[in-house]
C-alpha positions as CSV (number, residue, x, y, z in Angstrom):
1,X,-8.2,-12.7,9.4
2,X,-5.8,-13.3,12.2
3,X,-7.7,-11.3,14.4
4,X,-10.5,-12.6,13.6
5,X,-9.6,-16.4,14.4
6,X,-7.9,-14.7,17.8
7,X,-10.8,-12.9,18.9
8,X,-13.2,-16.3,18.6
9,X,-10.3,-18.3,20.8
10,X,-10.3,-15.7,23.3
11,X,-13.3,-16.9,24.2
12,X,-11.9,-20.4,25.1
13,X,-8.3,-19.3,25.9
14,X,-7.7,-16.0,27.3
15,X,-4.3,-15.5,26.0
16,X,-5.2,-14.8,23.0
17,X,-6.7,-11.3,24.3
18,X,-3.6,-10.5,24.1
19,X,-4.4,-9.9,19.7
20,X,-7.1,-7.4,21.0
21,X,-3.8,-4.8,21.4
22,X,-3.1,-2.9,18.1
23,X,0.7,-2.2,19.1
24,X,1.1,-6.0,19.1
25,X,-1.2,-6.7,15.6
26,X,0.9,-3.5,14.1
27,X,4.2,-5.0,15.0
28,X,3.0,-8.5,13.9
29,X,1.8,-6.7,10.7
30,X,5.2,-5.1,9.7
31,X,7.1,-8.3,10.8
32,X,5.0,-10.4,8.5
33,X,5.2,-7.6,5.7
34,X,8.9,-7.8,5.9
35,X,9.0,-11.3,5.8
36,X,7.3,-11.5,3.0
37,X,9.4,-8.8,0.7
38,X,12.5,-10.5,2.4
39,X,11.4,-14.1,0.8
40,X,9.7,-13.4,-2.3
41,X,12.3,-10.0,-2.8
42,X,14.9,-12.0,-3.9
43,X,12.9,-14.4,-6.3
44,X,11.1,-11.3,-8.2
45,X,14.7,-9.7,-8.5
46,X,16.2,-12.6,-10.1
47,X,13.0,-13.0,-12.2
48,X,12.8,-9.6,-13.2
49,X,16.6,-9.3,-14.0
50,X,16.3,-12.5,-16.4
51,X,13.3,-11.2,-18.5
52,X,15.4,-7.9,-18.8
53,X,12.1,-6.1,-16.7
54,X,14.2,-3.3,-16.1
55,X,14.8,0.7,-15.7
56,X,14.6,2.9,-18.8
57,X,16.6,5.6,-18.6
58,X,16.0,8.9,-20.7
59,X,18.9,10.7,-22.6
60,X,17.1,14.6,-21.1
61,X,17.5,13.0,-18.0
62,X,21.0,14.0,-15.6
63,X,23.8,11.7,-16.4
64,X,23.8,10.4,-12.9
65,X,20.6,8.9,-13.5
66,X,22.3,6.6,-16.6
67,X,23.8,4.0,-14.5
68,X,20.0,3.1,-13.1
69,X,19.1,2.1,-16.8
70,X,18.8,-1.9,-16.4
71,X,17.6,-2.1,-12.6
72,X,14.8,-3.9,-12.3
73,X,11.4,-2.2,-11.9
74,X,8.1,-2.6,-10.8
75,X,9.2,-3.7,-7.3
76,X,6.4,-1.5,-5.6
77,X,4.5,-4.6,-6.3
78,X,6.6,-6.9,-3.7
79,X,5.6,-3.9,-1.5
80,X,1.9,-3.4,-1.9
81,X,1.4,-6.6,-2.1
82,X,3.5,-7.4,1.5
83,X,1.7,-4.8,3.0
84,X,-1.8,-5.9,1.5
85,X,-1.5,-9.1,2.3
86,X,-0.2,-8.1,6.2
87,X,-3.0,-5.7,6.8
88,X,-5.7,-8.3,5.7
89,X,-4.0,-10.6,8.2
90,X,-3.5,-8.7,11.4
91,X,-6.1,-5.9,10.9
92,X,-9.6,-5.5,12.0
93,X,-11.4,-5.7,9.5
94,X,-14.6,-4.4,10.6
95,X,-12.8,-1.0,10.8
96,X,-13.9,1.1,7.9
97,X,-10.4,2.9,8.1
98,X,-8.4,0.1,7.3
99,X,-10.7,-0.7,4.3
100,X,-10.3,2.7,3.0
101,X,-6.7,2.9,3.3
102,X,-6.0,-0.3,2.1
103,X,-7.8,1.0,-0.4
104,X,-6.1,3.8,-1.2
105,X,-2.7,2.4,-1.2
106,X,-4.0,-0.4,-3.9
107,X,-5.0,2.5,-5.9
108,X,-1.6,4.4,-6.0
109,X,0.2,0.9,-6.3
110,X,-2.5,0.7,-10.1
111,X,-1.3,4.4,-11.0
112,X,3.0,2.9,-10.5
113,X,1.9,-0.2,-12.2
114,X,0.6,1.9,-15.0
115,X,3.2,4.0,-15.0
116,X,6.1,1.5,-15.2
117,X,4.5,-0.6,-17.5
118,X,4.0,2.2,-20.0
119,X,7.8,2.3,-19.7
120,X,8.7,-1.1,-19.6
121,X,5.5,-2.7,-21.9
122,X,4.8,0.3,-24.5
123,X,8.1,1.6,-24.7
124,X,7.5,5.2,-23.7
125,X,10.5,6.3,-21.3
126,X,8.6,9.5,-19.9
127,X,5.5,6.7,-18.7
128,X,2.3,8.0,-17.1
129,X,1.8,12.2,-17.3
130,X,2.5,13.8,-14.7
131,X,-1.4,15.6,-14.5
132,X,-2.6,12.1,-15.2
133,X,-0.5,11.3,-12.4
134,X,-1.7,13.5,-10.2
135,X,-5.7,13.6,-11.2
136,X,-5.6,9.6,-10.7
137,X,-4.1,10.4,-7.3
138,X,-6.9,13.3,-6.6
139,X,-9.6,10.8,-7.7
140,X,-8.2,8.3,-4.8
141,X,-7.8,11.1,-2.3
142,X,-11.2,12.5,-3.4
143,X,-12.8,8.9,-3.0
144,X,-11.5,8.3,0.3
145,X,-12.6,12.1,1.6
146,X,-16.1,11.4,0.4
147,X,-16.1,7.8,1.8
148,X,-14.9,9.0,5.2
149,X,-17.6,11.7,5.1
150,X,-20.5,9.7,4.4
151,X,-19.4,6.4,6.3
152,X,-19.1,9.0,9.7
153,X,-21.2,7.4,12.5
154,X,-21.3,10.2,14.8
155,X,-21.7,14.3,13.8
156,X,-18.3,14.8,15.3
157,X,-16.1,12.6,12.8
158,X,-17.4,15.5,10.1
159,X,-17.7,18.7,12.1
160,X,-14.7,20.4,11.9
161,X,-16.5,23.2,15.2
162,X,-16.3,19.7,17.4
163,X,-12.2,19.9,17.8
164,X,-11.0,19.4,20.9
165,X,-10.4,22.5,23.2
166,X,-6.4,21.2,24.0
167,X,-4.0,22.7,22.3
C-alpha cells in the first residue's frame, strides 16, 4: 500500500523513486515488522500470562521440557501477523510472488493456530498429528506449486530445459 501511494507521488516528487528499490522496501518491511512485535509483544504477553493462555507440557515428554509448562503460547500470531501486515505495506502488490507467499505463510500460521489451540482450547497436550501436520503443510506447498505453474507468464518460469548455462 506504501508502495503504491510512493509510486503515484513519484510522479510529482521524484524522491520518492527512491521506494521503487526493494533493498530499501525490504528493510522498511522488517523494521516495521519488528516494530510492531516490539509494541504489541509485550501487551499479548501480559495478556496471555493473565488468562493462564499458556504451555502444556506432557509427562512422556524430557524433563527439561517441564519448566516450559506455563509460558505463554500462540505467539506465532504476533509474528504472522507483523510480517502480514509489513508485506501488505511495503510490497508490490501486483507481484503474484508476494501474494502467494503471503499466502503460504498465512496458511502454516492456521495449521500453529490449530495446533495450539487444540492444546490450549480442547485440552489435548499432543495437539494437531503430526501426518495432519504435515498433509496440511503439503496441501499449502502443493497449492503454491500449482499456482506458480499456471500463473507462469513466459515458458521459461516452468521449463526446467530453460536453466541458465552458468554454473
Amino acid at each position: 500500500m506504501l508502495y503504491w501511494i510512493a509510486k503515484l507521488l513519484a510522479v510529482h516528487y521524484s524522491g520518492f523513486h527512491v521506494f521503487s528499490y526493494l533493498t530499501l522496501r525490504a528493510i522498511l518491511a522488517v523494521m516495521s515488522a519488528l516494530s510492531m512485535a516490539l509494541l504489541v509483544g509485550p501487551k499479548m504477553i501480559a495478556r496471555l500470562s493473565r488468562y493462564q493462555i499458556g504451555q502444556i507440557v506432557r509427562d512422556d515428554g524430557p524433563a527439561s521440557h517441564l519448566p516450559k509448562a506455563g509460558t505463554p503460547t500462540m505467539g506465532g500470531a504476533l509474528i504472522i501477523v507483523a510480517v502480514a501486515v509489513s508485506t501488505l505495506l511495503w510490497a508490490d502488490l501486483r507481484n503474484r510472488f508476494v501474494w502467494i507467499t503471503l499466502g503460504v505463510t498465512i496458511g502454516f500460521g492456521v495449521i500453529g493456530f490449530w495446533d495450539d489451540y487444540l492444546k490450549l482450547v480442547v485440552g489435548n497436550s499432543r495437539g494437531l498429528i503430526p501426518r495432519w501436520k504435515y498433509l496440511w503443510q503439503s496441501v499449502f506447498g502443493l497449492a503454491a506449486a500449482f499456482l506458480l505453474y499456471h500463473t507462469a507468464q513466459v515458458p521459461a518460469q516452468t521449463d526446467s530445459s530453460c536453466r541458465s548455462s552458468r554454473a
